[in-house]
N, C-alpha and C positions, 0 to 999 in steps of 0.2 A: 504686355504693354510695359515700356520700361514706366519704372518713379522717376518722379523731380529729381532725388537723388543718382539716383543711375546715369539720369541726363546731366549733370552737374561731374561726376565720374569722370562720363566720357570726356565731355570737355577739358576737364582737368590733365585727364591723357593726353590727347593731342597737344594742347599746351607743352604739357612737361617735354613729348617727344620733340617739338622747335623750340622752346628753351634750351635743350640742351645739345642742339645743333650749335656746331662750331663757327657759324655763320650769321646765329641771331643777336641784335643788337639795342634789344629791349633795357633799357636798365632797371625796369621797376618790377619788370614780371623774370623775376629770375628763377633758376632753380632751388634756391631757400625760400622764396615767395611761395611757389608752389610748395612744396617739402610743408610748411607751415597750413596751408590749404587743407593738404589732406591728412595732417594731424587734427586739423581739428571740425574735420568731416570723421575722424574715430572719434572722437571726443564728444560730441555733440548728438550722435547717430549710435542705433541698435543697428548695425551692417548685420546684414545676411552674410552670409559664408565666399558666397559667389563674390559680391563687392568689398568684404575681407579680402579674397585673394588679390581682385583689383589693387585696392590701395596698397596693399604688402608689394604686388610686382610695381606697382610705380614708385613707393619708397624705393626698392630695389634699384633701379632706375636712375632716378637722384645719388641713391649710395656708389654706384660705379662710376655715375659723371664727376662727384666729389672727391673721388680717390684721385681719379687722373688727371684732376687739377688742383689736387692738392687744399683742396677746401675742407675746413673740420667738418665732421657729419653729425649733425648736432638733432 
């Protein structure tokens, strides 16, 4: 059964995946909103290994959308 945090995770995935679609036009939930999110879902959280990898691939994620647009990755 997942945790609160697991469900909180996912959501944050999908998120990041339509934030960082070239077509969304959200200005508040951007991809530094997120980026900031799940720093401090590490910061806050004993992650398991499995939702380690999660966050690390969705920084991931952020870090390639931010190269190609030339956004500092902070």
């Amino acid at each position: 059964m997942p945790t609160l945090l697991d469900t909180d995770i996912e959501h944050i995935r999908a998120a990041v995946l339509q934030s960082c679609n070239e077509n969304y036009t959200n200005a508040l939930l951007t991809p530094p909103y997120w980026r900031r999110r799940l720093v401090e879902i590490m910061r806050l959280n004993h992650l398991s290994k499995a939702q380690l990898n999660q966050v690390d691939a969705l920084l991931a994620i952020l870090d390639r959308f931010d190269a190609v647009h030339d956004l500092s990755v902070a």
